[in-house]
ZAMARGU-4260 file (C-alpha; in steps of 0.2 Angstrom, whole numbers, plus 5000, padded with zeros to 4 digits):
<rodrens>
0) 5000/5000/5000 | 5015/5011/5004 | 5024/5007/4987 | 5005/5011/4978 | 5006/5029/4986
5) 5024/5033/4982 | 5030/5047/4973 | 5041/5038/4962 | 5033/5034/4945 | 5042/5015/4942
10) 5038/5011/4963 | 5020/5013/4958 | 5021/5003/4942 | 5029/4989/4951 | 5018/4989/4967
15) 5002/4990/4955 | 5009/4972/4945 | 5013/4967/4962 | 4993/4968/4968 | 4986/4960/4954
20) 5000/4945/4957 | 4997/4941/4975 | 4975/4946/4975 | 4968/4929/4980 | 4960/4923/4966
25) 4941/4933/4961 | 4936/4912/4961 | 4935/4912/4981 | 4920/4912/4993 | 4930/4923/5006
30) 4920/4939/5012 | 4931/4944/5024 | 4937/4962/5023 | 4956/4957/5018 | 4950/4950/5004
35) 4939/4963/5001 | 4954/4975/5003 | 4964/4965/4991 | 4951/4963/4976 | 4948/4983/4978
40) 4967/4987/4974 | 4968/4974/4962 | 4952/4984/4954 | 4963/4999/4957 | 4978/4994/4949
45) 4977/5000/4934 | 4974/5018/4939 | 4987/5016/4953 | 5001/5008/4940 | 4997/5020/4925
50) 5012/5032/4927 | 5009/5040/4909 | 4992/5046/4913 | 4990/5047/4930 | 4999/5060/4944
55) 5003/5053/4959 | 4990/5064/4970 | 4978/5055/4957 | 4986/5038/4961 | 4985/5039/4981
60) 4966/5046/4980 | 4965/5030/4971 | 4973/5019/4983 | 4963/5027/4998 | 4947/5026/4988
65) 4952/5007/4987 | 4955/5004/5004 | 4939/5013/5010 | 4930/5001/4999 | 4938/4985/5005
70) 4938/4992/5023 | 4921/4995/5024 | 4917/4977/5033 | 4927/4977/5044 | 4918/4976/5059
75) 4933/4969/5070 | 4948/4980/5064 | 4956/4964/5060 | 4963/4970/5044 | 4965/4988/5049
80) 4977/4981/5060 | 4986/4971/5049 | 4988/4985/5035 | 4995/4993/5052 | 5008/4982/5058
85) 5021/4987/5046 | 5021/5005/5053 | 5019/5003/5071 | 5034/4991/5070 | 5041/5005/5060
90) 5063/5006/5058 | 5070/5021/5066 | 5086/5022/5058 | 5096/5016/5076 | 5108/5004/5072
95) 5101/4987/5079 | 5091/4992/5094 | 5083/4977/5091 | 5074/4979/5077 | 5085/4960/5069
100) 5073/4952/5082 | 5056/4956/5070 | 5051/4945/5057 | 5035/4954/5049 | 5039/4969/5037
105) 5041/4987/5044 | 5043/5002/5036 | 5054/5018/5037 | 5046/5031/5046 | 5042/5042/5028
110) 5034/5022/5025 | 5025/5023/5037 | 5018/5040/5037 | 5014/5036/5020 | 5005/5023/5024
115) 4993/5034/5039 | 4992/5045/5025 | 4984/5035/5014 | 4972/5026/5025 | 4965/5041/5029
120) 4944/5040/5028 | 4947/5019/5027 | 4944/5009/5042 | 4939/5012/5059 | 4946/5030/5066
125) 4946/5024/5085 | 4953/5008/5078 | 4968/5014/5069 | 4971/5027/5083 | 4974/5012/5093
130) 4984/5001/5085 | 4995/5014/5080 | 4997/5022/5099 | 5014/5013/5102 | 5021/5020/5085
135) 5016/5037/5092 | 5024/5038/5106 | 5039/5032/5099 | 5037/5044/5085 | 5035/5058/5096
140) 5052/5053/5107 | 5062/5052/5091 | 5054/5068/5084 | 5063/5076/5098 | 5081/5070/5096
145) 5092/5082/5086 | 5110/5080/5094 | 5123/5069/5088 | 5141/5068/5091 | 5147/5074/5075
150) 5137/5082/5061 | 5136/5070/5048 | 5130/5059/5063 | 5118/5075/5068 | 5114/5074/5050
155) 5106/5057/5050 | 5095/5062/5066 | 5090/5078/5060 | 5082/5069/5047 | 5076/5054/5057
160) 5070/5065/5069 | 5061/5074/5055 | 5054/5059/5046 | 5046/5054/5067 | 5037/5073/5067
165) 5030/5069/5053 | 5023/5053/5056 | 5018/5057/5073 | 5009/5071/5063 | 5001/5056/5052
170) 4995/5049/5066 | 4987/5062/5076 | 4976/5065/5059 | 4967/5048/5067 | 4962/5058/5081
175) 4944/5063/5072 | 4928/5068/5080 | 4922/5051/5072 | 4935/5045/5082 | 4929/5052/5101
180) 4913/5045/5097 | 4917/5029/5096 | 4929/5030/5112 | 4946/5034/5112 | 4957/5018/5121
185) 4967/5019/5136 | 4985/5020/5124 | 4977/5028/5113 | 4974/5043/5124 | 4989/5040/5132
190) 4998/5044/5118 | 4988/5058/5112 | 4991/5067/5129 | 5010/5066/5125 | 5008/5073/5109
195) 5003/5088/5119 | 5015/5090/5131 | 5029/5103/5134 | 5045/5103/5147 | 5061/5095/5146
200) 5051/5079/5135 | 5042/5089/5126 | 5035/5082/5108 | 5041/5090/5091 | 5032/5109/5088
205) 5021/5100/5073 | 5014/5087/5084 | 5009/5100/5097 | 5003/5108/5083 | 4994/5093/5075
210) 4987/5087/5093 | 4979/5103/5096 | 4971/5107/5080 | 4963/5091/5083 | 4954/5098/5098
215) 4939/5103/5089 | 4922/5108/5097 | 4919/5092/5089 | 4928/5081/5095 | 4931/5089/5113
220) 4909/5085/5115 | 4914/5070/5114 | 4926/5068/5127 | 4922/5060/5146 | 4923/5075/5159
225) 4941/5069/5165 | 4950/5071/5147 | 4938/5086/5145 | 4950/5093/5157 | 4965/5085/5154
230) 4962/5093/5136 | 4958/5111/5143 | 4971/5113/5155 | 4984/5107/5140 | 4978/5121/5130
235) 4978/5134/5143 | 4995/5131/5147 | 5000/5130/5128 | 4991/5148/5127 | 5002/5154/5139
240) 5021/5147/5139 | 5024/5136/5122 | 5040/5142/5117 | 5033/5139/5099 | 5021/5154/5090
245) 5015/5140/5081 | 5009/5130/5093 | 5004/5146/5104 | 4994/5151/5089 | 4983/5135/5085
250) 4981/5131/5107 | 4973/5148/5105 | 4964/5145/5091 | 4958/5130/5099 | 4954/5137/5113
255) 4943/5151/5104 | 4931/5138/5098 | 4926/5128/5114 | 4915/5133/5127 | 4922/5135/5144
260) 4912/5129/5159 | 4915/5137/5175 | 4917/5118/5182 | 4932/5113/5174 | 4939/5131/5178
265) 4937/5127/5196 | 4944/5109/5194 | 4960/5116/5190 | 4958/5127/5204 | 4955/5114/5219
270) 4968/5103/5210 | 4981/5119/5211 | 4976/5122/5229 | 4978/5105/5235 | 4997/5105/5228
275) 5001/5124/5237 | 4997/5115/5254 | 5009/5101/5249 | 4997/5087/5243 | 4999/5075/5228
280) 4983/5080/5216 | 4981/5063/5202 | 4972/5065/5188 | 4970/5079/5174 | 4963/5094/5184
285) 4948/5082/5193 | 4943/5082/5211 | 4953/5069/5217 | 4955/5068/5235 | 4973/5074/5242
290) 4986/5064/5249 | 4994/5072/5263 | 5014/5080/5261 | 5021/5067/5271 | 5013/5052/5263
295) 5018/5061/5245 | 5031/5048/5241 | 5020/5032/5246 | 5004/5041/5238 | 5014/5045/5222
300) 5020/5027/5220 | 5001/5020/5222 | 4996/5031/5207 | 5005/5017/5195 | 4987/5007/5200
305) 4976/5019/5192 | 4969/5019/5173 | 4982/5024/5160 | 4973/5040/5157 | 4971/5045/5176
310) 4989/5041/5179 | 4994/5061/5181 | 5002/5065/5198 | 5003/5085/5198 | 5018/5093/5205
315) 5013/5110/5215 | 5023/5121/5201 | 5013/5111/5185 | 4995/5114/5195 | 4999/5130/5201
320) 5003/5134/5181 | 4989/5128/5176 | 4976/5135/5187 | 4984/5153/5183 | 4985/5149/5164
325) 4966/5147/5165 | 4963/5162/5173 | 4972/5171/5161 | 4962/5162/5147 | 4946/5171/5157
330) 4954/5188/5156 | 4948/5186/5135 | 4936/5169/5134 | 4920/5172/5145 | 4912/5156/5153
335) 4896/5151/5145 | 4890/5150/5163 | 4874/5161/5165 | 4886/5172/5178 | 4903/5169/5169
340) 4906/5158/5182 | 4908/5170/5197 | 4899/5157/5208 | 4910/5144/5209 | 4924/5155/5205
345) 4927/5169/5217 | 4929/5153/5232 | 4939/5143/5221 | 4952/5155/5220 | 4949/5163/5237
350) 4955/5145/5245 | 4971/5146/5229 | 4975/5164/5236 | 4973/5159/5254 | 4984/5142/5253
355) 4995/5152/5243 | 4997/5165/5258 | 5001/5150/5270 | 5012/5141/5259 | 5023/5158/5257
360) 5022/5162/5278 | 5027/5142/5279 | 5042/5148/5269 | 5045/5161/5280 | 5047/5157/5294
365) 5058/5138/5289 | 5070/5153/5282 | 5069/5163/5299 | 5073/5144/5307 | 5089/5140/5298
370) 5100/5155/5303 | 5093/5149/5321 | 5099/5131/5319 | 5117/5138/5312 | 5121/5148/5327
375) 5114/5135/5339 | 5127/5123/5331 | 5141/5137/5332 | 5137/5140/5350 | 5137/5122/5354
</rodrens>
């Protein structure tokens, strides 16, 4: 399918003869959707092989229009998954790293972007989102790489690290309001959320980028109240400190589409005041009941047990961060709250403001305490 869609007139050709060689025969009884899949390309194959005639745009429309068609049964995702395998086992250039251990196929990253690409309106969205969760996420880690030790060595990554934005780009294109209708899996959101993230593991400036342009009013409806959340508070702090215009730009964007509810506002601002007084807050900006300062460590390695997509344990700087991002969203974007919000807002952020004051006074006088202790120790 990757050869069909290639840009290179003679790959084309050859992966056209190719489909017609290996389609089971048109004499069989199977209905399943890989046979369907094959006997639509091989339908296709004369458009897809015709290089004289036939642009390349022209050939991948084709392609995708024959995977739609031979898709369409597949109630299990079976074949999506199959058509799949080659690029979430995808080769990421490294030498070894275990990759003489696979027998199946795999594809280059550019492979397998291509072969996203040209899947796109074929099979199951929440399916393929799925199934491609751990090329994702390993997409979006190599994405990030850009040193080497020398630079024909920084050379290679550069353009490996290129070739893994861009997939992870691909991929984030599953992410379709379709998609959050028909429920978004565990990985797959796991993933997702990483595509969002910023810091010192940050993904590539065109994933971020990709990830939130995805967050339609659309799709966001969609979402349970938990990654509702999660979702706004990524945005909010995008809005305010990506170090990309870019990805500033479309969190904006985003942003200036939905409809803020004074609720999840106020999430951010219980889980931001939990943190001032020293508690662990888990999960994306829900009301999760704190966990004591002292038990932070033991709390914090219980978290491990939780879903996938809760698994979030806030430090006070990241809830803090958030909560004042969102705030500063509301200088500009009004709640669609009958009030704005100012109910459930004003205590929110009086019990921030007043944990804030305690936490700084705490500081205060542990500073006061330490000059104490030195000359207590000097007199002894």
């Amino acid at each position: 399918v990757a050869a069909c869609a290639s840009s290179a007139p003679a790959t084309r050709a050859a992966a056209a003869r190719a489909v017609v060689s290996l389609a089971p025969s048109g004499k069989g009884t199977s209905k399943s959707a890989v046979h369907a899949t094959w006997t639509a390309l091989a339908a296709a194959s004369a458009r897809i092989g015709d290089t004289d005639h036939v642009s390349t745009s022209s050939a991948r429309a084709a392609t995708s229009e024959a995977l739609a068609l031979g898709l369409r049964g597949d109630a299990t995702g079976d074949a999506t998954r199959a058509l799949l395998a080659p690029a979430v086992a995808f080769l990421d250039g490294s030498v070894d790293g275990g990759e003489g251990k696979h027998s199946q196929l795999r594809l280059s990253a550019r492979g397998a972007a291509r072969l996203v690409e040209t899947l796109r309106g074929a099979g199951c969205d929440s399916v393929k989102a799925e199934a491609l969760a751990p090329a994702l996420e390993r997409a979006l880690a190599l994405g990030g790489a850009s040193t080497a030790a020398d630079v024909d060595a920084e050379t290679q990554v550069a353009l490996r690290s290129a070739d893994a934005a861009s997939l992870a780009t691909e991929i984030l294109a599953t992410y379709t309001p379709t998609c959050a209708k028909s429920g978004i899996g565990q990985h797959a959101w796991r993933a997702f959320s990483k595509a969002t993230r910023l810091g010192v593991d940050a993904a590539p400036a065109p994933a971020r980028v990709a990830a939130t342009s995805a967050l339609t009013a659309e799709f966001v409806q969609f979402l349970p109240p938990s990654r509702r959340r999660a979702t706004l508070r990524s945005l909010f702090v995008a809005v305010a400190g990506d170090p990309d215009a870019g990805a500033r730009a479309a969190a904006r964007d985003a942003v200036d589409v939905l409809d803020i509810h004074a609720e999840d506002i106020r999430a951010l601002l219980v889980a931001a005041t939990a943190a001032t007084r020293g508690d662990v807050v888990v999960g994306a900006g829900t009301d999760t009941a704190a966990t004591p300062a002292k038990k932070t460590k033991t709390a914090a390695a219980k978290t491990s047990t939780l879903p996938e997509d809760e698994e979030d344990t806030l430090t006070g700087a990241r809830a803090v961060g958030a909560a004042i991002a969102a705030l500063e969203v509301l200088s500009w974007k009004r709640a669609v709250d009958t009030d704005g919000g100012v109910a459930s807002l004003v205590p929110a952020c009086h019990s921030l403001l007043t944990a804030s004051l305690d936490a700084a006074e705490r500081g205060g006088e542990e500073d006061d305490a330490e000059p104490r202790a030195d000359a207590n120790a000097d007199a002894d």
